[in-house]
C-alpha positions as CSV (number, residue, x, y, z in Angstrom):
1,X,129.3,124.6,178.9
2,X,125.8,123.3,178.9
3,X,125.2,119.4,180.2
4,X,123.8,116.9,177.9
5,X,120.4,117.0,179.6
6,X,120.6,120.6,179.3
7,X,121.1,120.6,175.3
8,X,118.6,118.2,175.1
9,X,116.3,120.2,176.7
10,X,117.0,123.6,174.6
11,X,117.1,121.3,171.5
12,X,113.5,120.4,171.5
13,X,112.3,123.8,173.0
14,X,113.8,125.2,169.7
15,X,112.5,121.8,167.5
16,X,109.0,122.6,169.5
17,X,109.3,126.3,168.8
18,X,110.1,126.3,165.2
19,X,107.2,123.7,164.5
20,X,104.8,125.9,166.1
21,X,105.8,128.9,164.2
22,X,105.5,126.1,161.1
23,X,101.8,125.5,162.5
24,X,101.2,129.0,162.9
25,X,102.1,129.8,159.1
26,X,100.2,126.7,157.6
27,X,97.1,127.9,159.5
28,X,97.8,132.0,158.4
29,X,98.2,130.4,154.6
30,X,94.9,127.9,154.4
31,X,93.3,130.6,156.0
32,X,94.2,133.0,153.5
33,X,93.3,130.7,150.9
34,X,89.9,130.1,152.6
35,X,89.4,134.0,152.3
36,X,90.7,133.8,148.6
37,X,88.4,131.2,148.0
38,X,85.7,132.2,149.8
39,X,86.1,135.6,148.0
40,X,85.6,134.2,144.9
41,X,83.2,132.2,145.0
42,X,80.9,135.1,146.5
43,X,82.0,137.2,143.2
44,X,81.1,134.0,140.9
45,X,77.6,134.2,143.3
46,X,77.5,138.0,142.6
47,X,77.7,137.4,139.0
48,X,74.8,135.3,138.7
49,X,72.6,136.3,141.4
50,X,72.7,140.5,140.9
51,X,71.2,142.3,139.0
52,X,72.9,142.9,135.3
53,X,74.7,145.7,135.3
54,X,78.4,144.6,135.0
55,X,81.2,144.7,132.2
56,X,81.7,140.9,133.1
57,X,78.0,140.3,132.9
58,X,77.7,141.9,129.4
59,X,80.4,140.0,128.7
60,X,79.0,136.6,129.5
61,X,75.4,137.1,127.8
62,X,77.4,137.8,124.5
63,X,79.8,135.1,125.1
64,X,76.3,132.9,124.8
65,X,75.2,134.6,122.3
66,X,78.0,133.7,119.8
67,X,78.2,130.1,121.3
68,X,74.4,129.9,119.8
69,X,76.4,130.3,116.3
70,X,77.5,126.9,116.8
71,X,73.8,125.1,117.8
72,X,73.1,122.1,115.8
73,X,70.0,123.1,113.7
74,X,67.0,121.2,113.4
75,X,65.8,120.4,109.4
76,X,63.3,122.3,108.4
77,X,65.4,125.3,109.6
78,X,62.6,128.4,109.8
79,X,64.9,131.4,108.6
80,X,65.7,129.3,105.2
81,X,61.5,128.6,104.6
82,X,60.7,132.6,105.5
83,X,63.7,134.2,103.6
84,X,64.6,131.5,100.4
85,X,63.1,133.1,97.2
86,X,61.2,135.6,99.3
87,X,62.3,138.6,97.5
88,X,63.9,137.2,94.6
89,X,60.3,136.9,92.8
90,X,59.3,139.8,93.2
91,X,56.0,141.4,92.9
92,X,55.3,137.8,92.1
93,X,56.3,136.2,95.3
94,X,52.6,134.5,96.5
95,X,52.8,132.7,93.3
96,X,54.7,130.2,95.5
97,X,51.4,129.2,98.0
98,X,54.2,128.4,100.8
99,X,54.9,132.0,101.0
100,X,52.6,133.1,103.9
101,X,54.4,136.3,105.6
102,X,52.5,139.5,105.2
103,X,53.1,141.6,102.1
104,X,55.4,144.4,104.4
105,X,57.5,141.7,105.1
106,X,59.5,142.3,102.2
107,X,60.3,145.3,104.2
108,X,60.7,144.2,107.5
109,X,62.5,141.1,107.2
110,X,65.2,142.5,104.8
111,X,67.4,142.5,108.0
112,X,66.3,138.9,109.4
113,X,67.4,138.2,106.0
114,X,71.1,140.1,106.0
115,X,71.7,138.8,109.1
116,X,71.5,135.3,108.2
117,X,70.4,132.4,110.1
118,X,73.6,132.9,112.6
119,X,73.0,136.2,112.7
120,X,69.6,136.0,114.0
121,X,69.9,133.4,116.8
122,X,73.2,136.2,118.0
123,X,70.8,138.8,117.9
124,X,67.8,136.9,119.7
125,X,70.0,136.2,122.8
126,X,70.8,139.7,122.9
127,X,67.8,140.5,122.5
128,X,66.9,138.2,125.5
129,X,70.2,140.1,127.0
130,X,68.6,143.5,126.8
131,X,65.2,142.3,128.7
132,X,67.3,141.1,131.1
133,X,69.2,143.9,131.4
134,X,65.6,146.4,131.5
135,X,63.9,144.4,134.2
136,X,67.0,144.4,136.2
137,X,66.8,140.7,135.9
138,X,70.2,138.2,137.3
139,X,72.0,136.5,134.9
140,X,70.5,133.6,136.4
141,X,67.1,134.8,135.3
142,X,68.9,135.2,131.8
143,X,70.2,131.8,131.5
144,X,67.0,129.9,132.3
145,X,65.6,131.7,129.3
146,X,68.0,131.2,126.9
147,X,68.4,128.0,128.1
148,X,65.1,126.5,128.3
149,X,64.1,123.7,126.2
150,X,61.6,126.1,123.8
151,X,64.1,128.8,123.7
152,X,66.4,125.9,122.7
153,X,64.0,124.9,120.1
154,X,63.8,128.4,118.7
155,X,67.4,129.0,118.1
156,X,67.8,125.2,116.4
157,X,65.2,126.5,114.0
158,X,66.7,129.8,113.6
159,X,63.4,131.2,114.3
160,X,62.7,135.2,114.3
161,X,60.1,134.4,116.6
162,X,62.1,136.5,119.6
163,X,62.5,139.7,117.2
164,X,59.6,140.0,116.0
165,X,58.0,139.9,119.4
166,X,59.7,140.6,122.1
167,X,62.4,143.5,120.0
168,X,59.3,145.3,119.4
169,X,57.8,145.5,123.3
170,X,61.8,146.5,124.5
171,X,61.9,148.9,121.7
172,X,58.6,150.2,122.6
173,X,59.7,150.7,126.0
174,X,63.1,152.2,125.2
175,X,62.3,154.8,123.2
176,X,59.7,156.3,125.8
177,X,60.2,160.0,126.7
178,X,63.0,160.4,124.2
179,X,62.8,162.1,120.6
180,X,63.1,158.6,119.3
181,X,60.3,158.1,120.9
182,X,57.3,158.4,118.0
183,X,59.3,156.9,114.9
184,X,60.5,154.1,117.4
185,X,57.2,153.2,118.4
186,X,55.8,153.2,115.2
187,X,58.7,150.7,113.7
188,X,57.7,148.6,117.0
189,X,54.0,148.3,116.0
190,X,54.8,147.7,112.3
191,X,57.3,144.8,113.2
192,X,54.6,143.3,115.4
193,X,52.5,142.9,112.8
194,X,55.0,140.3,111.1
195,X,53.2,137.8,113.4
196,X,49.7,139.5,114.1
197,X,48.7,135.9,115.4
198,X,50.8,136.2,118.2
199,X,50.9,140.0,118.8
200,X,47.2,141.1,118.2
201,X,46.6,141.6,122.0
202,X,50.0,143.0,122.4
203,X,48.8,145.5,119.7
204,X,45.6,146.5,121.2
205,X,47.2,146.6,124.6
206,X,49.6,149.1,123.4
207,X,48.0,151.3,121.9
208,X,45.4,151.5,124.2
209,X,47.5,152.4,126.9
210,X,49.3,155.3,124.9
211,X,45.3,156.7,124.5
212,X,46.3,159.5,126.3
213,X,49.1,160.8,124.1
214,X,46.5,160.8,121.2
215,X,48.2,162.9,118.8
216,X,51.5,160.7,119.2
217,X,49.8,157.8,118.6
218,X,48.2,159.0,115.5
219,X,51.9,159.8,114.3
220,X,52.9,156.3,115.5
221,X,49.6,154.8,113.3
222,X,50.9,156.7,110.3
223,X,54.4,155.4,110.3
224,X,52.8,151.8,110.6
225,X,51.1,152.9,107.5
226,X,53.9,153.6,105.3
227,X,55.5,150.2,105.8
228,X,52.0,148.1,105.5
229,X,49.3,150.0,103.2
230,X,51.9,151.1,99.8
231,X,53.4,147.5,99.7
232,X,50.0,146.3,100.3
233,X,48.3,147.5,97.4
234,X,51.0,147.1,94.7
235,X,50.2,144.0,92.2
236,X,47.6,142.5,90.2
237,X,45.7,141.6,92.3
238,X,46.7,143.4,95.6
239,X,50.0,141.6,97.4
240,X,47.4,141.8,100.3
241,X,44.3,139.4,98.7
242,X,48.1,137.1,97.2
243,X,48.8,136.5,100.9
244,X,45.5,136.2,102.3
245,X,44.6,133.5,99.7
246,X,47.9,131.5,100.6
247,X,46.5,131.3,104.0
248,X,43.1,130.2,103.3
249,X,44.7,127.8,100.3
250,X,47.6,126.4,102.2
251,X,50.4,124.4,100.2
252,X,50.6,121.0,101.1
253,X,54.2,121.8,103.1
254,X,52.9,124.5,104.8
255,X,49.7,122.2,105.7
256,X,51.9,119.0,106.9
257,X,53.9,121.8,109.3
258,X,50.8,123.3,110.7
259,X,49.0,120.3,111.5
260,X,52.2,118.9,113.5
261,X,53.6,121.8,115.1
262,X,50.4,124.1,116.2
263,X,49.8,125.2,119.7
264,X,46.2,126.8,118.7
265,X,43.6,125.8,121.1
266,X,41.3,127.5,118.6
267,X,42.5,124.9,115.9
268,X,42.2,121.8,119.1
269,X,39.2,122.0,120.0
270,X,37.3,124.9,118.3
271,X,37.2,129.1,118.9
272,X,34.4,128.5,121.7
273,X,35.5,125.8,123.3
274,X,39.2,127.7,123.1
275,X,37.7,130.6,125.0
276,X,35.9,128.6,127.9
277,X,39.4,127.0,128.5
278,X,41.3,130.1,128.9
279,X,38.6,131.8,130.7
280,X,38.6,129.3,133.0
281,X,41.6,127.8,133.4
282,X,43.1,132.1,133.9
283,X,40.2,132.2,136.3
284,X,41.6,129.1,138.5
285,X,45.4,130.8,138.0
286,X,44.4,134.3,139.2
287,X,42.3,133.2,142.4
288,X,45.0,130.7,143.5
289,X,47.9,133.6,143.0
290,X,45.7,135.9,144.9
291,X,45.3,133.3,147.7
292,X,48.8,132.4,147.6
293,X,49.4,136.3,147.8
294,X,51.7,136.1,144.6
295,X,51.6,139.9,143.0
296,X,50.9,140.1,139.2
297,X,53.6,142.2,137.4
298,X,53.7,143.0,133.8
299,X,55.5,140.7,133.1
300,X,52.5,138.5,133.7
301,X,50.6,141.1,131.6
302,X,52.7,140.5,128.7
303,X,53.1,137.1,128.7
304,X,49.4,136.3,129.2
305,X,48.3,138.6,126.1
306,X,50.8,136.9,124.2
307,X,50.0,133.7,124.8
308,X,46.0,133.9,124.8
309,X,46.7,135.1,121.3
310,X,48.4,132.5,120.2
311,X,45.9,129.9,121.4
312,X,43.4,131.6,119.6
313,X,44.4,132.2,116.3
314,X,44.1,129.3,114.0
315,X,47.9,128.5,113.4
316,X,51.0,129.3,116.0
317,X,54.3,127.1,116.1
318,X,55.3,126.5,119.4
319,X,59.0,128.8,118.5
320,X,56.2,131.3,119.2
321,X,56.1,130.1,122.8
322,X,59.6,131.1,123.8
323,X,58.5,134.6,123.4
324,X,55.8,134.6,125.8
325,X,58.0,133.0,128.3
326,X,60.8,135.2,127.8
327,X,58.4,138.2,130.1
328,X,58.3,135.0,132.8
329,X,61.3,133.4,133.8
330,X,62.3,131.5,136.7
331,X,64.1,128.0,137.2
332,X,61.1,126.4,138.4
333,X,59.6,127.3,134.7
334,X,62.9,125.8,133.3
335,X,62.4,122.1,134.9
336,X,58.6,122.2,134.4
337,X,59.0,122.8,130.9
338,X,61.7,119.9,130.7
339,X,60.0,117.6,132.9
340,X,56.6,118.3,130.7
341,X,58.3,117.6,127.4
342,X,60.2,114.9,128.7
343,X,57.4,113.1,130.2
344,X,54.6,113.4,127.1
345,X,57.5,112.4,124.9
346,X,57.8,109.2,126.3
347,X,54.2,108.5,127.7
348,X,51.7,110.7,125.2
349,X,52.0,111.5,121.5
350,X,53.3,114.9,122.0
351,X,52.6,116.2,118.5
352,X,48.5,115.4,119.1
353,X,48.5,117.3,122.6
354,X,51.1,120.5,122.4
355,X,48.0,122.9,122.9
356,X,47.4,121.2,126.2
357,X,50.9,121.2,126.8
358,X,51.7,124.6,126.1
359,X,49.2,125.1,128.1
360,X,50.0,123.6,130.8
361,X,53.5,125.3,131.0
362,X,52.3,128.6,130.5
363,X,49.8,128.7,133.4
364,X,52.7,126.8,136.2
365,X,55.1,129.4,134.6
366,X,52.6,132.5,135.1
367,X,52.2,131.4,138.8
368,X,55.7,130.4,139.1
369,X,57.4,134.0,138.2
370,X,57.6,136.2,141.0
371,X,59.4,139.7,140.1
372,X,61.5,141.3,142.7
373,X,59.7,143.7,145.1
374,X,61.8,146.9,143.7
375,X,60.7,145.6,140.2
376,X,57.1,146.1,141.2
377,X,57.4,150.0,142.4
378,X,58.3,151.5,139.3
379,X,62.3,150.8,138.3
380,X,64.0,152.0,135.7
381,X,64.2,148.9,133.8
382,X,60.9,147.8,134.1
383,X,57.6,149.2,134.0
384,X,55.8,149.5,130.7
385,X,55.3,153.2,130.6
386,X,53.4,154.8,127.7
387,X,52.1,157.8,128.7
């Protein structure tokens, strides 16, 4: 038989024992947890930080998108002042001087139209989904468009702003080398002309760098003919000379909206003046991105045609904006924009100074947007190819 001293002794050998072996499992299960978490946390990172191509990833930009069903709107609500009583006058719908969308717009906008208000902001974050997507863009890219203050704007208004603008440029690019690829285009041009202020250097730039396909581009034109020149001419007089006289002889509603919500530099100052500002104001831009060795993409391209138009033409609401940003995203945009509007809320009268506002944004966000280098050498997703 063992002495006292001697059980004593085994007693906390196998007391000292078992707690190590105790130890030894805490530190085997918090380290597996550690990996656990450490694991997922690096797939949450992975899902926001690479580029989309995921089921999960899909899933999350149409998750936002039907969220956007439930954004509070903001009175006057755009898609009931473009669509209400559009089409139900008929050949006489510019006897109503508010009505100020171009004649083939009771073509093209039949869809905006079935697809309701709802409908359209869903279909504008997918749309923003699909650009992601092309330009191998993050989800984090994604979500500081679609959730940027003017993108914000755009979907509270149930603007069409994003479809009409940048649906056309994706589709444009989509349908490239494919048998689509002429009555796709052609659709794309014609939609673009639902808001030739904003997409008249788009226009120009596309076509002119399809010159080389010459004969396809003349099938393209054509299509763009049958939705614009029939429904043109129809009426007495014209639908075309209806619309143009409800933009020279503006309601009084659609005079009120113009003179609060206009980004036009054009319209600020005056069409001269307009173009020394941009001219010089892209000059300062370029030659500090060129010293700061920051590449120009087109993305840049895109978003600097869009918005030069826009400052020029005599009337643009800044829901137009969100579409030029839409070809430049980046977080730093994001917090200018919010720290802009925030700011000349408080301090300036922001409805007297959006030109120089929008302005202001659009040039930081230009020099802010850098592309990924792959994005730059030709990607699948990305290069605006229209030979």
């Amino acid at each position: 038989m063992l002495l006292a001293w001697e059980q004593e002794i085994f007693t906390r050998l196998f007391i000292n024992s078992r707690a190590a072996e105790m130890h030894n499992r805490l530190i085997l299960i918090n380290s597996g947890s550690m990996i656990r978490l450490q694991s997922f946390l690096q797939q949450v990172r992975d899902l926001f930080t690479t580029p989309i191509a995921s089921r999960q990833q899909f899933g999350v930009i149409l998750f936002l998108a039907v969220m956007y069903i439930f954004i509070p709107q903001i009175s006057p609500v755009d898609w009931d002042l473009n669509t209400n009583n559009f089409w139900a006058a008929g050949l006489n719908v510019y006897a109503d001087p508010s009505k100020v969308y171009p004649p083939w717009g009771l073509i093209l906008m039949a869809p905006y139209f079935l697809m309701r208000a709802e409908g359209a902001r869903v279909f504008s974050v997918l749309a923003i989904g699909w650009l992601s997507y092309r330009r191998s863009w993050s989800l984090s890219k994604f979500f500081a468009i679609t959730l940027s203050p003017f993108f914000l704007v755009t979907m509270a208004k149930s603007n069409m702003d994003i479809l009409v603008l940048v649906l056309p440029i994706l589709l444009w690019e989509t349908v490239q080398g494919t048998k689509w690829q002429t009555v796709g285009r052609g659709i794309a041009l014609a939609i673009l002309l639902l808001k030739p202020q904003g997409a008249v250097l788009i226009w120009i730039y596309l076509l002119w760098s399809a010159r080389e396909d010459w004969y396809g581009l003349v099938k393209q034109l054509l299509i763009v003919a049958l939705f614009v020149i029939p429904i043109s001419i129809i009426g007495t007089p014209p639908l075309f000379l209806q619309w143009i006289n409800n933009l020279v002889h503006p309601s009084p509603q659609n005079e009120f909206y113009w003179s609060i919500n206009n980004l036009s530099l054009s319209s600020y100052l005056s069409p001269l003046h307009a173009l020394m500002v941009l001219f010089i104001s892209f000059s300062i831009l370029l030659t500090f991105m060129k010293w700061k060795r920051r590449r120009w993409s087109s993305g840049h391209t895109l978003a600097s045609l869009l918005l030069v138009s826009m400052f020029l033409s005599p009337y643009t609401s800044q829901q137009s904006f969100s579409s030029a940003l839409a070809f430049i995203p980046s977080w730093a945009s994001f917090f200018a924009q919010s720290i802009t509007v925030i700011v000349s809320l408080k301090f300036l009268n922001y409805w007297e100074v959006i030109p120089l506002i929008i302005l202001l944004i659009g040039l930081s966000s230009l020099y802010f947007y850098q592309p990924a280098e792959k994005t730059e050498q030709g990607g699948k997703h990305v290069q605006v190819k229209v030979n």
